[in-house]
C-alpha positions as CSV (number, residue, x, y, z in Angstrom):
1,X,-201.8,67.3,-54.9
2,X,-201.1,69.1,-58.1
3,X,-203.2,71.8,-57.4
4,X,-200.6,72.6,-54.5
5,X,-197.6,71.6,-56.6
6,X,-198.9,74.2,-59.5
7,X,-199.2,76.5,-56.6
8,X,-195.7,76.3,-55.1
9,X,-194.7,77.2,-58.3
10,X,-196.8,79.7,-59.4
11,X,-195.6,81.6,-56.1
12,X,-191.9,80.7,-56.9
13,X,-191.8,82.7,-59.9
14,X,-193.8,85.6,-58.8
15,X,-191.4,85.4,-55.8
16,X,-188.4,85.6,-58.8
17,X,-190.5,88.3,-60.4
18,X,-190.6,90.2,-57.8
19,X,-186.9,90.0,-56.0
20,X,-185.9,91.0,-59.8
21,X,-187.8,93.9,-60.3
22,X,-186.5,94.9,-56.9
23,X,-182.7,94.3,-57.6
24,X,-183.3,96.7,-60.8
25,X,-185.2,99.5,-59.0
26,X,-182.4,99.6,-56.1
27,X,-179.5,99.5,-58.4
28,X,-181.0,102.1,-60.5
29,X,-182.2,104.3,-56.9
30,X,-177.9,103.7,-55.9
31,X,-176.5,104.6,-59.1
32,X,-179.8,108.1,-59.0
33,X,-178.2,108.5,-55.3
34,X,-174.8,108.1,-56.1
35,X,-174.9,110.9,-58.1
36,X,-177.0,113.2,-56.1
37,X,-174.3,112.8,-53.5
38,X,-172.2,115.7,-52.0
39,X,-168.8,114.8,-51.9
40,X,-166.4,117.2,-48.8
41,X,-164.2,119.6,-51.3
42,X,-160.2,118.7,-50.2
43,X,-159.9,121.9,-48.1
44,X,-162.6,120.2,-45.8
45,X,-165.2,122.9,-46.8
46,X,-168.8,121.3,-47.1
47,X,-170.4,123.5,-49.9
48,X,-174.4,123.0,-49.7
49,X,-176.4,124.7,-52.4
50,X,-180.4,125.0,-52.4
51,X,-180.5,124.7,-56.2
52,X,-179.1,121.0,-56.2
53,X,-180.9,119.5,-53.1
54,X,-184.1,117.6,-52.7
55,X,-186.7,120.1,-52.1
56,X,-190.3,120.1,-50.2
57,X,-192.3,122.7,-50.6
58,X,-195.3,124.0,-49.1
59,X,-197.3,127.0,-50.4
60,X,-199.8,127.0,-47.2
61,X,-197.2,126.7,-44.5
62,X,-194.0,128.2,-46.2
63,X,-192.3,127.6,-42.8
64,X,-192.1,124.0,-43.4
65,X,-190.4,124.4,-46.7
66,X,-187.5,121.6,-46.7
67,X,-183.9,120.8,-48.7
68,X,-182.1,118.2,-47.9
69,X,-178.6,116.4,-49.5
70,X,-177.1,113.3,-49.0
71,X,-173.1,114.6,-48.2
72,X,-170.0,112.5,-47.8
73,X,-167.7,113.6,-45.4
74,X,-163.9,112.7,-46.1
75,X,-162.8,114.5,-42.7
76,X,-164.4,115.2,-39.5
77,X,-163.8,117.6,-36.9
78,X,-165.8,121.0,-35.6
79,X,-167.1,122.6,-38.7
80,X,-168.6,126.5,-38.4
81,X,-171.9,126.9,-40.0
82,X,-173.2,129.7,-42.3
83,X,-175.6,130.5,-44.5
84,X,-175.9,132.6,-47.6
85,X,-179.2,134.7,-48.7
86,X,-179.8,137.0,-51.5
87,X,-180.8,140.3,-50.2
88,X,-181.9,143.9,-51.5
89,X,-181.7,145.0,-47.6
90,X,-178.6,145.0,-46.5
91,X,-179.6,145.9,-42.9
92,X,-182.6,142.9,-41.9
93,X,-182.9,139.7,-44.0
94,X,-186.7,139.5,-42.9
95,X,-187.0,135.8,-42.0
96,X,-190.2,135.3,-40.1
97,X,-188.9,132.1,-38.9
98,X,-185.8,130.8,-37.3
99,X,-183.9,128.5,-40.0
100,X,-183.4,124.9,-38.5
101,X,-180.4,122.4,-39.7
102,X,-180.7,118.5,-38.7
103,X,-177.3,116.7,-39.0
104,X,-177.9,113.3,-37.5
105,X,-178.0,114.4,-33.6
106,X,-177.1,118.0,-34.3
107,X,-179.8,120.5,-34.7
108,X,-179.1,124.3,-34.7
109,X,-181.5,126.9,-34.9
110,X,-181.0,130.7,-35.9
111,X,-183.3,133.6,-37.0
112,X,-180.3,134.7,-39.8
113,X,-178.6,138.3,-38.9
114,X,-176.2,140.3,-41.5
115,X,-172.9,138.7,-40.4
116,X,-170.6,139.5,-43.9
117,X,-172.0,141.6,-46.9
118,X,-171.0,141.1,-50.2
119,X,-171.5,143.8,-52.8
120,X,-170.3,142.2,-56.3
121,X,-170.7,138.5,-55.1
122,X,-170.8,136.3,-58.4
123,X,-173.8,134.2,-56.6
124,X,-176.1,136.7,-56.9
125,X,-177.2,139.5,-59.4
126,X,-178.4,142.8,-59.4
127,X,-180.7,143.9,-56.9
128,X,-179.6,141.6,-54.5
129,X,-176.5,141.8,-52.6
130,X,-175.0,138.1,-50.6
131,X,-175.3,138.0,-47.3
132,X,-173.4,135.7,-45.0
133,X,-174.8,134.9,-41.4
134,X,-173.6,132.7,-38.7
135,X,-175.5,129.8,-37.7
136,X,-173.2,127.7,-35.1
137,X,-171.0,125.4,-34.7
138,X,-171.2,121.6,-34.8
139,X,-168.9,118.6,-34.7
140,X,-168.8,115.4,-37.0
141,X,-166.8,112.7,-35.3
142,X,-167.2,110.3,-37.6
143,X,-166.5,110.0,-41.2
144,X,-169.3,109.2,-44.2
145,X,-172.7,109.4,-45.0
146,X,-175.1,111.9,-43.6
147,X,-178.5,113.6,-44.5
148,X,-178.8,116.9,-43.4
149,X,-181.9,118.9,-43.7
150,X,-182.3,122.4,-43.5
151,X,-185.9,124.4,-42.8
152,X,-187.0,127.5,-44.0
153,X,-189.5,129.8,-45.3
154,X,-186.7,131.3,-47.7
155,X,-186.7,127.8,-49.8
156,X,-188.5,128.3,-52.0
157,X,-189.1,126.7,-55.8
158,X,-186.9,127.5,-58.9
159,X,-189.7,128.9,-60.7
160,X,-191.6,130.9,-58.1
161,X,-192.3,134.5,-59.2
162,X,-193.3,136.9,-55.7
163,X,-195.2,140.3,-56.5
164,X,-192.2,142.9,-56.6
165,X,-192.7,144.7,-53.1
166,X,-193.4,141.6,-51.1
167,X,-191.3,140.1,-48.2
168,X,-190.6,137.2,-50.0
169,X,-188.8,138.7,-53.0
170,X,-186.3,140.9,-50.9
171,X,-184.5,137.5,-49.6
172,X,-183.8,134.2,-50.9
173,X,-181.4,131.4,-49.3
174,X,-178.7,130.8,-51.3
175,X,-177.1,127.7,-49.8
176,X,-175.0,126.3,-46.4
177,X,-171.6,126.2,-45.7
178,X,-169.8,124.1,-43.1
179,X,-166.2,125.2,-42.8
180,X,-163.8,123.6,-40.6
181,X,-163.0,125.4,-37.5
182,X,-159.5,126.4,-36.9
183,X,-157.9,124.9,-34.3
């Protein structure tokens, strides 16, 4: 009989142990989250930039390359989409692949086109001009919390260094933009 008291108690405080070590972790993970968090700018643009999401990279597939942010949004509606790459061609962004953005149910594909040029853009530096290009349009009915995930070969890691002449030097993805349609 005391065997199973001592037992019952010795899994009660693991059990204590455990649910306290959790509480920590999480509240530490919200507090991590709650500043990762992209917050909709007043004029109801959603500003997206590669350099502060999550990031998955993969050297072998490049196609699979991932960012993803966790983004508040204050006001819904139908938002246009866009992106912005850094370019030395002004004329063909050379994506191999169609860029994909998840948003919940929402999922537009485009292979990125020169929509808007911009010659002294303060995103970029020389070489590289900014180009805009049109990606869609969505709508976000409800206020809050989303994920939203973009794919492309053009994410690629802060500290990557491409051989000078290749493909993947003469674009880079710069970041999203969902701007509220006018009505």
């Amino acid at each position: 009989m005391r065997r199973i008291f001592f037992l019952w108690l010795l899994l009660a405080v693991f059990a204590i142990l455990v649910s306290c070590n959790r509480t920590g972790r999480s509240a530490g993970n919200e507090k991590m989250m709650a500043e990762n968090k992209i917050v909709q700018q007043e004029d109801g643009i959603i500003s997206l930039k590669i350099d502060k999401a999550a990031c998955y990279h993969d050297m072998i597939n490049p196609a699979s390359n991932t960012a993803e942010w966790d983004v508040v949004v204050l006001k819904s509606g139908r938002f246009n989409v866009w992106l912005s790459s850094a370019t030395k061609d002004t004329t063909i962004l050379r994506y191999k692949n169609s860029v994909r953005l998840n948003i919940k149910d929402y999922r537009l594909e485009t292979l990125p086109l020169c929509d808007r040029i911009y010659q002294n853009s303060d995103d970029v530096s020389v070489p590289y001009y900014r180009a805009d290009s049109f990606m869609g349009s969505l709508y976000l009915k409800d206020t809050g919390l989303y994920d939203i995930q973009l794919i492309s070969e053009k994410i690629v890691p802060r500290d990557y260094k491409a051989a000078e002449s290749s493909d993947e030097d003469q674009t880079k993805l710069l970041s999203v933009l969902l701007v509220p349609a006018k009505r």
